[in-house]
N, C-alpha and C positions, 0 to 999 in steps of 0.2 A: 814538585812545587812546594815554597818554604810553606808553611803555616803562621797565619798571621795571629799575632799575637795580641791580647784583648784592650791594650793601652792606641796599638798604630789603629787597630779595629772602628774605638772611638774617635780618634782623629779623625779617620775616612769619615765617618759616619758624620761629621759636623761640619765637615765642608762640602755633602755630596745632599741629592738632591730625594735622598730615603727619608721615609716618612717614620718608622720604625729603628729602636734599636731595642736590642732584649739580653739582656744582662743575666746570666748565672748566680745569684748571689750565694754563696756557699756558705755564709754565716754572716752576725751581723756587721764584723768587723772588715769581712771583707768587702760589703756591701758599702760604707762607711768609705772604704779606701778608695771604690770605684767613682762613688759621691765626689769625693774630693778631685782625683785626676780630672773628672768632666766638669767639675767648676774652674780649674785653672787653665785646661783646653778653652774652655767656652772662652773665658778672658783673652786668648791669644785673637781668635776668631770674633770677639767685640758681641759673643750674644749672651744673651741674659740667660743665666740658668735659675730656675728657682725651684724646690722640692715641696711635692706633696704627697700624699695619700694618694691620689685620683677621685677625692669627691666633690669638691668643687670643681669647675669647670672656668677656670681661671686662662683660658684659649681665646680674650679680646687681642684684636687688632692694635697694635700700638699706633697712634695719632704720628706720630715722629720716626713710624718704621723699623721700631727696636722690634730687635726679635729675639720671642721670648721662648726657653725650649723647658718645657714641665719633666721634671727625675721625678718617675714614680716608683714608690715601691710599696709591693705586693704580693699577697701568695694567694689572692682570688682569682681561683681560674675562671668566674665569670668577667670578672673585672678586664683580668689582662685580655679576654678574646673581645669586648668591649671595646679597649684601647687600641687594640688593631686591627679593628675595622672603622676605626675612625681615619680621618685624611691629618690631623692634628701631628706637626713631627713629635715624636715624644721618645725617652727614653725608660726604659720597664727594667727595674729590678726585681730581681723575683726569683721564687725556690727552684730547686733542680727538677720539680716536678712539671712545672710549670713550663719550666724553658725544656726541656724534651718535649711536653707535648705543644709548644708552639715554635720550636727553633725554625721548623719551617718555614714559619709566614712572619720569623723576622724585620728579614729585609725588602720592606718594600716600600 
């Protein structure tokens, strides 16, 4: 079975109906590079990407149906287990330590 690779990954992840995506950030720049493929995916797909921290909670309903998908990134490992136990689609950037100890409970 091929291995999917982390650019088709985010595709799937933005047309499918996973509430989680959890990103590897291996430095800032490649974290930086992921940022950008998923604001030009979003754009294909007509949804609003916007980035934060994760300390607002900027997760309103749009009046007009836009749908808005929050890029966080982090290396709080209370934070990100926080974000994925929340139902909010979102996507997690975040250290290598972080994503081994949650790659598990990525997708879902």
């Amino acid at each position: 079975m091929p291995k999917i690779n982390n650019i088709d990954l985010i595709k799937s992840f933005l047309s499918s109906s996973k509430n989680h995506l959890l990103i590897n950030q291996v430095n800032e720049e490649i974290g930086l590079f992921y940022t950008y493929v998923i604001q030009y995916i979003a754009l294909e797909h007509n949804i609003n990407v916007y980035i934060t921290d994760g300390m607002q909670d900027n997760y309103s309903n749009d009046l007009f149906g836009e749908i808005k998908l929050p890029v966080i990134t982090t290396t709080s490992t209370n934070k990100v287990n926080d974000i994925l136990t929340s139902t909010q689609k979102t996507i997690i950037n975040t250290d290598y330590r972080n994503y081994k100890k949650f790659s598990d409970r990525k997708s879902t």
